[in-house]
Backbone bond lengths (Angstrom), bond angles and torsions (degrees), N, CA, C in turn:
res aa  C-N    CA-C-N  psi(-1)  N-CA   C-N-CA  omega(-1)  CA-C   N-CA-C  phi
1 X - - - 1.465 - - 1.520 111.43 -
2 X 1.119 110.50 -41.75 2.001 103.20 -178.14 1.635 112.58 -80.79
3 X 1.385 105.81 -22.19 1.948 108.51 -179.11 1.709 67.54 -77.28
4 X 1.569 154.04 -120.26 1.399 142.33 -115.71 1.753 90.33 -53.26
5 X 1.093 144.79 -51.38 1.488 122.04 -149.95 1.728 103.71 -88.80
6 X 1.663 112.01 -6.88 1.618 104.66 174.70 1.941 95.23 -86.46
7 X 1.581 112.41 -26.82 1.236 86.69 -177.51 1.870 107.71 -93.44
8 X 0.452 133.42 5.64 1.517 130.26 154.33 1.228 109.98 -70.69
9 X 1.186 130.49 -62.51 1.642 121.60 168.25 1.776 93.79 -42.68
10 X 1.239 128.76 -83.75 1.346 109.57 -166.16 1.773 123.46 -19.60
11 X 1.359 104.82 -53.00 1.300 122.69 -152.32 1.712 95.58 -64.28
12 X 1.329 108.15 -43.97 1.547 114.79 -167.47 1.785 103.11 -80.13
13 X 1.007 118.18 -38.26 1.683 126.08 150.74 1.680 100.44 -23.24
14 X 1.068 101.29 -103.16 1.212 113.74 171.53 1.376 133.68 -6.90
15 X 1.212 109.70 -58.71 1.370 150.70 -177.44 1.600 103.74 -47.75
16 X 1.488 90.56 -79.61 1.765 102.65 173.66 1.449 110.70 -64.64
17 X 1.388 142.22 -1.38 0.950 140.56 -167.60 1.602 112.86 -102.08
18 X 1.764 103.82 -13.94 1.224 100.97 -163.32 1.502 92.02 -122.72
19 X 1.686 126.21 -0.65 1.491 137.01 166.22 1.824 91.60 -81.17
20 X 1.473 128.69 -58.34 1.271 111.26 -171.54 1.660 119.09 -34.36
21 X 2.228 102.83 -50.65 1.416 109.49 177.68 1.326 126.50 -48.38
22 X 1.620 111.12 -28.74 1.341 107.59 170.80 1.911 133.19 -86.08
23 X 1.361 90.41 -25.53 1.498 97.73 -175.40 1.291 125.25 -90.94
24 X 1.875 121.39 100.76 0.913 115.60 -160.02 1.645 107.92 -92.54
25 X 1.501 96.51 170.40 1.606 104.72 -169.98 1.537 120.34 -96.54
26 X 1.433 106.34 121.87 1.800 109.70 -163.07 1.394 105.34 -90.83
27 X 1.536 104.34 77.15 1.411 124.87 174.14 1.049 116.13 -53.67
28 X 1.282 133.65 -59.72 1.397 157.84 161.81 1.826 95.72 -20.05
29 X 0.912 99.33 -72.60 1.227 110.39 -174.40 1.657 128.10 -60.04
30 X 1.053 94.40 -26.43 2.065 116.35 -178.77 1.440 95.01 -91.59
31 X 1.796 129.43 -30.90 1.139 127.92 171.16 1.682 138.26 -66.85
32 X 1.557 74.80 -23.98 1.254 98.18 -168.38 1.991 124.52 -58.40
33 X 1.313 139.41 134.88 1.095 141.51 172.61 1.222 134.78 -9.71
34 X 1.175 152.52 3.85 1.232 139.09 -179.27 1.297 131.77 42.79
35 X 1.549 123.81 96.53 1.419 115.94 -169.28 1.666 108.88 -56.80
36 X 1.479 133.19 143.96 1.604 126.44 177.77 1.235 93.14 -125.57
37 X 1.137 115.24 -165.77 1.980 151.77 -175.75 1.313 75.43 -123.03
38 X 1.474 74.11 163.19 1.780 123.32 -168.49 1.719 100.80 -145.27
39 X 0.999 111.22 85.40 1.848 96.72 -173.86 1.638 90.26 -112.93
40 X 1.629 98.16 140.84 1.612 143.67 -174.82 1.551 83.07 -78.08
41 X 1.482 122.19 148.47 0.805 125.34 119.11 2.150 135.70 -138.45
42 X 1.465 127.13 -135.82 0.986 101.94 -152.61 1.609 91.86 -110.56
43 X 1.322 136.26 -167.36 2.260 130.19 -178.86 1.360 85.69 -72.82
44 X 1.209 126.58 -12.63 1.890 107.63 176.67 1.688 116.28 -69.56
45 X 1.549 103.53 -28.60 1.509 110.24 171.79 1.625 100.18 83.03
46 X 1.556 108.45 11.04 1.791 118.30 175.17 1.526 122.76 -114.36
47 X 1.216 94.01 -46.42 1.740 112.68 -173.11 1.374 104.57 -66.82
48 X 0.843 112.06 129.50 1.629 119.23 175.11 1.572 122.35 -74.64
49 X 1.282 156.32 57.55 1.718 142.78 -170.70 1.355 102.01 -38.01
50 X 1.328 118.67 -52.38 1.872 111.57 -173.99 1.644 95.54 152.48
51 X 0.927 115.93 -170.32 1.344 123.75 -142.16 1.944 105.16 -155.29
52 X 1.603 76.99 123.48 2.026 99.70 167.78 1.600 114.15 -63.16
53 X 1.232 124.24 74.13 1.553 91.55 173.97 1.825 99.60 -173.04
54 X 0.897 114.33 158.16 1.454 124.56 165.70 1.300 138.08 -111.18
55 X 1.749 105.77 17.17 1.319 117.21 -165.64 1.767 74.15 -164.70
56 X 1.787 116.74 116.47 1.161 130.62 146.59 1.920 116.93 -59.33
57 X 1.332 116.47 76.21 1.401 124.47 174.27 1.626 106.32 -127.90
58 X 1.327 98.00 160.23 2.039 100.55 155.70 1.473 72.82 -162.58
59 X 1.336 93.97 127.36 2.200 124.40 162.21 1.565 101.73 -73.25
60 X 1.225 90.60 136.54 1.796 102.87 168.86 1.037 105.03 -134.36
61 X 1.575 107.58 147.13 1.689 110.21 -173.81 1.069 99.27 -50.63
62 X 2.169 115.32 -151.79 0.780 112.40 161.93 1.669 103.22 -121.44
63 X 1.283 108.91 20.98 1.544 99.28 145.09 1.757 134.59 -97.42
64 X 0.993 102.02 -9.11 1.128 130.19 172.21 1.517 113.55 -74.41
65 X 1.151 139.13 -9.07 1.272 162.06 -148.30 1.551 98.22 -142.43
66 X 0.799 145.58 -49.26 1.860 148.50 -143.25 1.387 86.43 -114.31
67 X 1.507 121.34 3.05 1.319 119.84 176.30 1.734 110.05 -83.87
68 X 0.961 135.56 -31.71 1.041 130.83 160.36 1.707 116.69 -104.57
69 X 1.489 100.47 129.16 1.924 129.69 -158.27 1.263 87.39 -56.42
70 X 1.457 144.57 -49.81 1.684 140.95 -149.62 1.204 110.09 -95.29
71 X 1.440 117.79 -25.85 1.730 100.41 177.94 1.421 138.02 -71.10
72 X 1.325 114.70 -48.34 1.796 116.92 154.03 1.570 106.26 -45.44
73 X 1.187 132.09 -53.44 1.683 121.29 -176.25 1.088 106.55 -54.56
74 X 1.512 128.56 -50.88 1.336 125.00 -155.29 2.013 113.09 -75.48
75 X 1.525 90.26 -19.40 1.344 95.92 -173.55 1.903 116.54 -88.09
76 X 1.659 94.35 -39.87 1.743 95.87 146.29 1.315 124.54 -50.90
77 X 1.470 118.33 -37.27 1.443 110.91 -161.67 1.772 92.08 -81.28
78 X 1.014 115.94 -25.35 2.159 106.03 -166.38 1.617 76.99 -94.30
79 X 1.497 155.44 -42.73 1.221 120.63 -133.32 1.653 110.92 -131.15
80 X 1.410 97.69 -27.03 1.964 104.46 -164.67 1.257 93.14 -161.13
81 X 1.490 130.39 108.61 1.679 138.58 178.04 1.194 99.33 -80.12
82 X 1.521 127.25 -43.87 0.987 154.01 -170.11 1.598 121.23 -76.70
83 X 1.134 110.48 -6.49 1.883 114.67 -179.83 1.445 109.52 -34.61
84 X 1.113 89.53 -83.24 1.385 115.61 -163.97 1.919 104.20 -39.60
85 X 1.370 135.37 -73.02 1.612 121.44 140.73 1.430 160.96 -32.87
86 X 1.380 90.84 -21.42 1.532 101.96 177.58 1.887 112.91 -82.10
87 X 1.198 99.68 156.18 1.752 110.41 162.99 1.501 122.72 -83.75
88 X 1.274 99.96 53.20 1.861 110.49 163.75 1.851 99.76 84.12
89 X 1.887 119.84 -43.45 1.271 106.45 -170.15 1.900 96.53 -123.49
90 X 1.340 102.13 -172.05 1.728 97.26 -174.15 1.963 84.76 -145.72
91 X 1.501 108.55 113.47 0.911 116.91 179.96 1.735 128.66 -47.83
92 X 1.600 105.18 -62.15 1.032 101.74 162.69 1.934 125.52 -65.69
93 X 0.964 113.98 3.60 1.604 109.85 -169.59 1.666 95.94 -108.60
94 X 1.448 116.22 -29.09 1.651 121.69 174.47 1.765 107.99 -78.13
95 X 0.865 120.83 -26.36 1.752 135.48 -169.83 1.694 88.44 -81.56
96 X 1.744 116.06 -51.96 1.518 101.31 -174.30 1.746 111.14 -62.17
97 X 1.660 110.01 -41.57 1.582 106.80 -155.24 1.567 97.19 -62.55
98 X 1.822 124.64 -35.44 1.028 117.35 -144.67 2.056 98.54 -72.68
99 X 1.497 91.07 -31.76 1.260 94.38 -172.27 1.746 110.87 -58.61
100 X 1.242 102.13 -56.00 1.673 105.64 174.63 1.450 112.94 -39.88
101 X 1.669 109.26 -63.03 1.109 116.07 -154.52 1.908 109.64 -74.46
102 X 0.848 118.36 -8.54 1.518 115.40 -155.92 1.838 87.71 -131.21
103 X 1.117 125.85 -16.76 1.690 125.43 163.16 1.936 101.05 -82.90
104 X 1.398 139.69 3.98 0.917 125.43 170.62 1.840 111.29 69.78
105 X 1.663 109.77 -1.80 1.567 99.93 172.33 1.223 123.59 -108.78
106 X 1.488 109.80 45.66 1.324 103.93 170.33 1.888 100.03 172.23
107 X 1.048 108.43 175.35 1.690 112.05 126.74 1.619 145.25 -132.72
108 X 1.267 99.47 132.47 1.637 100.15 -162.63 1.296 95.92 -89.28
109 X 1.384 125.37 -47.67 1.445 112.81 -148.02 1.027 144.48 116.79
110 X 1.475 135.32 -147.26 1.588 122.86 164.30 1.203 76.32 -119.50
111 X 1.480 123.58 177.18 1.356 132.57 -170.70 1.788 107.65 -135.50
112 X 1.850 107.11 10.50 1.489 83.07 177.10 1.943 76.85 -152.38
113 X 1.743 103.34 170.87 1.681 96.35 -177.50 1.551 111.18 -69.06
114 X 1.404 109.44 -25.36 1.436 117.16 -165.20 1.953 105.81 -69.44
115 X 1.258 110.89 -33.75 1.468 134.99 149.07 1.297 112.87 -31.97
116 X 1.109 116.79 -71.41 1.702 145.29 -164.86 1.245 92.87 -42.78
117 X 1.852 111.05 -78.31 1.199 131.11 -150.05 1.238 105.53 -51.42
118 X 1.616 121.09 -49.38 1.097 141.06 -164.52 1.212 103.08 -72.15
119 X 1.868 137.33 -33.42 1.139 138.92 -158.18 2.141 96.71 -79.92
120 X 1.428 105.41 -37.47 1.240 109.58 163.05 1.411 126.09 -11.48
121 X 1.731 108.48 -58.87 1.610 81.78 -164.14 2.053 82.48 -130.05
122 X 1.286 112.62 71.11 1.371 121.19 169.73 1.812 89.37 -129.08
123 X 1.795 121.63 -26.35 1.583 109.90 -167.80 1.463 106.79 -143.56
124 X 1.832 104.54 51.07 1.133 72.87 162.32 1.682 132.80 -108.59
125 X 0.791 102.11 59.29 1.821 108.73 153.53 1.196 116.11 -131.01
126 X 1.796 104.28 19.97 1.678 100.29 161.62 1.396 111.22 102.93
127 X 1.548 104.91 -175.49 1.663 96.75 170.86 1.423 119.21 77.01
128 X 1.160 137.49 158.96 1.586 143.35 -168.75 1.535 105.30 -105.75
129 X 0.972 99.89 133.34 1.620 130.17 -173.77 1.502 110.26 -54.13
130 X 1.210 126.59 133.59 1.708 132.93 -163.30 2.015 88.69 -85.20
131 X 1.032 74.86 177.64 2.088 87.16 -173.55 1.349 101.17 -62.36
132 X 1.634 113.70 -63.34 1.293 120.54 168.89 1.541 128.60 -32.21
133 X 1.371 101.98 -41.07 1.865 109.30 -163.51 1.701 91.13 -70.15
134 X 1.881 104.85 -48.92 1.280 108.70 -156.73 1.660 119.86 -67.73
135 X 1.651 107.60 -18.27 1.118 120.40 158.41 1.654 110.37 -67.44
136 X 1.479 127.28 -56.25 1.175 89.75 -148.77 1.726 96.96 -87.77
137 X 1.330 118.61 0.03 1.453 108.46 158.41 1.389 129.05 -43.78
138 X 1.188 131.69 -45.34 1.494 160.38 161.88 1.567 105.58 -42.03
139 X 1.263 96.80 -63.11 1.872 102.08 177.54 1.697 113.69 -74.02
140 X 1.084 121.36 -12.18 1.352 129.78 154.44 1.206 128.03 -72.79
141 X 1.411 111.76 -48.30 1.565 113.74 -171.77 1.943 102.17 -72.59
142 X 1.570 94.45 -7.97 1.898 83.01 -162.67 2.025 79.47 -107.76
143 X 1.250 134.42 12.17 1.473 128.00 152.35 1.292 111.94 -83.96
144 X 1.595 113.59 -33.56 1.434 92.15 -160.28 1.516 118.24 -120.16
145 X 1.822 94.14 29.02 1.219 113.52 165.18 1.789 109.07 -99.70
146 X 1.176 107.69 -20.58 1.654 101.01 163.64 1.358 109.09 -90.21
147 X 1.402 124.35 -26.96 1.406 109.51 170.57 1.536 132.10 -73.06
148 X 1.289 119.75 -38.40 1.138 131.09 159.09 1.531 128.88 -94.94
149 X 1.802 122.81 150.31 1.256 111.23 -163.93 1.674 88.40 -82.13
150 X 1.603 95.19 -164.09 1.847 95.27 -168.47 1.647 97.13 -92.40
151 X 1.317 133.93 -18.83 1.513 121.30 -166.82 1.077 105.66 -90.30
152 X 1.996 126.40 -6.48 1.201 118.46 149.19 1.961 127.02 -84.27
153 X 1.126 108.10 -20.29 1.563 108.78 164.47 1.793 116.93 -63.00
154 X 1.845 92.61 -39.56 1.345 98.49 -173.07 1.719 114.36 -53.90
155 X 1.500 104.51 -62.14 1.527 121.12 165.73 1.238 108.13 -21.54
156 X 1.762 123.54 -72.44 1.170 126.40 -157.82 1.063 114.98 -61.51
157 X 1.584 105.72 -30.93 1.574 106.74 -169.47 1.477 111.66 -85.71
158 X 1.400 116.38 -23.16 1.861 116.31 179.44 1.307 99.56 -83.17
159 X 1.509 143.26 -6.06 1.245 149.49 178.08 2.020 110.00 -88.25
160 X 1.412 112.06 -36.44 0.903 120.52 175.78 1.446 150.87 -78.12
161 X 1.915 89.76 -31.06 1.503 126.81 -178.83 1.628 106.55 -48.66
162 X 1.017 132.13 140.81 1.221 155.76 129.07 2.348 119.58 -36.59
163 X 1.342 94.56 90.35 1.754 65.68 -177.09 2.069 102.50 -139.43
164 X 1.456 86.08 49.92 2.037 87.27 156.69 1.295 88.93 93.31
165 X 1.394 108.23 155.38 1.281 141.79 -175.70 2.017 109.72 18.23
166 X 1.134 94.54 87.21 1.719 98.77 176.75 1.556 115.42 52.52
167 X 1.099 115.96 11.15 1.158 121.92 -174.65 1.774 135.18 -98.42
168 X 1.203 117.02 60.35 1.528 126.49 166.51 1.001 139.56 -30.02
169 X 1.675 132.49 84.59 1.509 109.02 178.22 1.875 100.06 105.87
170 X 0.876 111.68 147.18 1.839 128.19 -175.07 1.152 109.24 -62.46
171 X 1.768 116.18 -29.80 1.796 109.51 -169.27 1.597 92.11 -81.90
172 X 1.154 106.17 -77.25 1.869 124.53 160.20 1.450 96.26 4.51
173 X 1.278 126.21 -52.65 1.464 110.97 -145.12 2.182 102.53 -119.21
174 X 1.068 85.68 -10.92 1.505 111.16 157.87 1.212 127.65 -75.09
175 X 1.619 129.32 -29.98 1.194 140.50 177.01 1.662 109.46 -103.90
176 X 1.696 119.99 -10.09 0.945 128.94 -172.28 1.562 103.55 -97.16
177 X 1.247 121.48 -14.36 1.375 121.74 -154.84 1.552 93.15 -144.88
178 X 0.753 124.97 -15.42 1.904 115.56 170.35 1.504 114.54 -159.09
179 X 0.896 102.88 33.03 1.779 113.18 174.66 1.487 144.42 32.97
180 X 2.145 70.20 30.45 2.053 91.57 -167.22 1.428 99.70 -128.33
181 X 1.438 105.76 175.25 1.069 119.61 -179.69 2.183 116.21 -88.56
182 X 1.142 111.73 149.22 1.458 123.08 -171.59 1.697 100.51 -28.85
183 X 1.447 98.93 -45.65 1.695 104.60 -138.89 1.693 73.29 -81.92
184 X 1.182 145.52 -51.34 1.816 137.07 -158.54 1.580 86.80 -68.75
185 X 1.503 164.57 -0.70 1.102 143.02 -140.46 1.676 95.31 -96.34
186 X 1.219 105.16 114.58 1.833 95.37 166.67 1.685 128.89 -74.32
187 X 1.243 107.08 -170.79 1.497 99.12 -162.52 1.742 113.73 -57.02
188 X 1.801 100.95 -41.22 1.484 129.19 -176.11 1.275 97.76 -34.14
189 X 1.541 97.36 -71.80 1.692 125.86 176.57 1.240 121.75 -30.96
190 X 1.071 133.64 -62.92 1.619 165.91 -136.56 1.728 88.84 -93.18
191 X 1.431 122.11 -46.31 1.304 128.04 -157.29 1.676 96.64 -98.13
192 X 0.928 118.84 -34.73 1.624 112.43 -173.74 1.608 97.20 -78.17
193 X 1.545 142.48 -17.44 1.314 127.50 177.67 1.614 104.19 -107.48
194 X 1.298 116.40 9.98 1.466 117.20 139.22 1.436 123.89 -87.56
195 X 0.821 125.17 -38.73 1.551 137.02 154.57 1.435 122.19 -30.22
196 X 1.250 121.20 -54.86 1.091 140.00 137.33 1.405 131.13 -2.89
197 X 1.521 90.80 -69.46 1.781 93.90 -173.77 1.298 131.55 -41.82
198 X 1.601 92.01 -61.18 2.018 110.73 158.55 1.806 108.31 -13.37
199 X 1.034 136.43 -69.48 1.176 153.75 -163.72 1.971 136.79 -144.69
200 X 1.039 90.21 58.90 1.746 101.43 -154.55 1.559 104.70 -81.58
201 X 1.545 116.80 -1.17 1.580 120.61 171.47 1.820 91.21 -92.47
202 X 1.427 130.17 -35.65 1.249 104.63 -159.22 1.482 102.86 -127.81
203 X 1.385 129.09 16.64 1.458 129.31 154.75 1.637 107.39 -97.11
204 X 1.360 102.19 133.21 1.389 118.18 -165.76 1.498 104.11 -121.49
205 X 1.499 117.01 111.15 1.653 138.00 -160.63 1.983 79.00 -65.56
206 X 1.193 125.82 -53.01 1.259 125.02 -145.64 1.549 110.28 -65.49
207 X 1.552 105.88 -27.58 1.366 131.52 -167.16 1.594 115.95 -119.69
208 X 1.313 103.37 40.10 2.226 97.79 -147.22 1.941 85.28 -58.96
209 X 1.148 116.75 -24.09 2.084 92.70 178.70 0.759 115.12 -85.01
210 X 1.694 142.18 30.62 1.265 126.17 140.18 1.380 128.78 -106.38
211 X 1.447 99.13 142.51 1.156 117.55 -155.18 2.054 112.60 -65.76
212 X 1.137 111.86 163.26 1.091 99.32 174.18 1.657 114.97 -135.45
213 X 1.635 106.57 122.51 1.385 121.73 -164.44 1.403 130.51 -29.13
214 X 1.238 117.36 -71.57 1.373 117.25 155.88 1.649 132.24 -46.14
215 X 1.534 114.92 -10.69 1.328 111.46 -164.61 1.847 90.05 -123.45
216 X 1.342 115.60 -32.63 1.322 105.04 165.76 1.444 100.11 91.03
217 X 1.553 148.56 -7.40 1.741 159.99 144.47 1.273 109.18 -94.83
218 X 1.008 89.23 -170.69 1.907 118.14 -159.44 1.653 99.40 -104.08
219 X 1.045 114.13 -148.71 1.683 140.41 158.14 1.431 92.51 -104.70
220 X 1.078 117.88 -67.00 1.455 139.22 -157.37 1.565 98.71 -36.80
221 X 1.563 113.01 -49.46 1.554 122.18 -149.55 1.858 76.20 -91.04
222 X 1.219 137.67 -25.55 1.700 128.22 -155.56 1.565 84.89 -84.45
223 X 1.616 109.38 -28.68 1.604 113.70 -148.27 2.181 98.82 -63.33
224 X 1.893 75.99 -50.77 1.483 85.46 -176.23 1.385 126.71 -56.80
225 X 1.308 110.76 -24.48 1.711 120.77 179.67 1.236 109.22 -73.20
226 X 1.095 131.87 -44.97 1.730 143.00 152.14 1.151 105.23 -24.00
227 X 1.223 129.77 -49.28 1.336 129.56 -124.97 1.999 86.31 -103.37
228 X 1.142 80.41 -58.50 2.003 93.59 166.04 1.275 117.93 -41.32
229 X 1.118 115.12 -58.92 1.364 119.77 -174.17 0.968 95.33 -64.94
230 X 1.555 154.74 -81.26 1.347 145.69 -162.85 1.214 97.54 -25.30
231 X 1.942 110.62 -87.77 1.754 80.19 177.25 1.446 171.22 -109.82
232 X 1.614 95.75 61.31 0.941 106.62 -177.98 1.816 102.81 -92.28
């Protein structure tokens, strides 16, 4: 019984080893621009008329971003402790989502940012990722964590995120939810649109104590765990 179950582990070793050789990485495409808004406003340079765009975003470098001390922490602390060390995926945290996500009892997710970023443009019209997608997401996030350094994944990925009400991306959701810009966001701040990510269709900024069904917390209770982790 353990020579058939060590060679089955071999075989599946293998296996994925010789799908990585084939599946190449659509850099081009993960590189690619970010649709934004264009919003008009009034000679005050305040008032808003309304806005060019079909996707509530504005891209910020990634110095422009590292400009305020709490937002990379806060987003390690709700999503990836581990960014900054890891090789693009986190074994045990990819082994849990696949199980959730692909057994139909739940949704986990991607389990690391480099994941995330990458999970971006495998769904967007939503919905949980086929076996295939979720594999070759996995074999992506661990290419284009050796190809790219992490303060460019990081960028892409706080530029890309999804976080509630029409809101794309950290500035997007910064101007949507406190009427400032990334770099003024305080720690409070910074941590409640990491909080977020987890669930940004069914945590409601307006309502953070209600709970949300499938997840069984608040914002409030995600807010506070954020908030911990920072400092811990």
């Amino acid at each position: 019984m353990a020579a058939v179950a060590f060679g089955t582990v071999l075989i599946l070793i293998a296996g994925f080893f010789y799908i990585y050789s084939k599946v190449p990485l659509p850099i081009k495409q993960l590189s690619a621009p970010l649709t934004q808004s264009s919003m008009v406003y009034f000679n005050d340079g305040k008032t808003e008329v309304g806005c060019f765009c079909t996707v509530n975003r504005t891209s910020l470098s990634a110095t422009q971003l590292a400009q305020n001390k709490y937002l990379e922490q806060a987003f390690f602390a709700a999503e990836d402790r581990h960014f900054l060390t890891e090789g693009g995926i986190s074994i045990t945290g990819t082994a849990r989502a696949l199980l959730v996500d692909l057994t139909g009892s739940g949704y986990q997710g991607a389990s690391t940012i480099t994941e995330q970023y990458v999970k971006t443009y495998f769904q967007q019209a939503g919905g949980n990722l086929t076996y295939k997608e979720k594999l070759k997401e996995i074999i992506d996030a661990i290419k284009l964590a050796k190809l790219k350094d992490k303060q460019w994944i990081l960028s892409h990925y706080l530029n890309a995120i999804y976080l509630g009400n029409g809101a794309w991306g950290v500035e997007a959701a910064a101007q949507t939810y406190f009427g400032a810009d990334v770099q003024q966001l305080t720690a409070p701040q910074a941590a409640m649109l990491a909080a977020l990510v987890q669930a940004p269709s069914g945590f409601d900024p307006y309502t953070p104590t209600k709970k949300v069904p499938n997840l069984g917390y608040s914002l409030l209770d995600r807010w506070v765990y954020v908030l911990n982790n920072m400092a811990a």
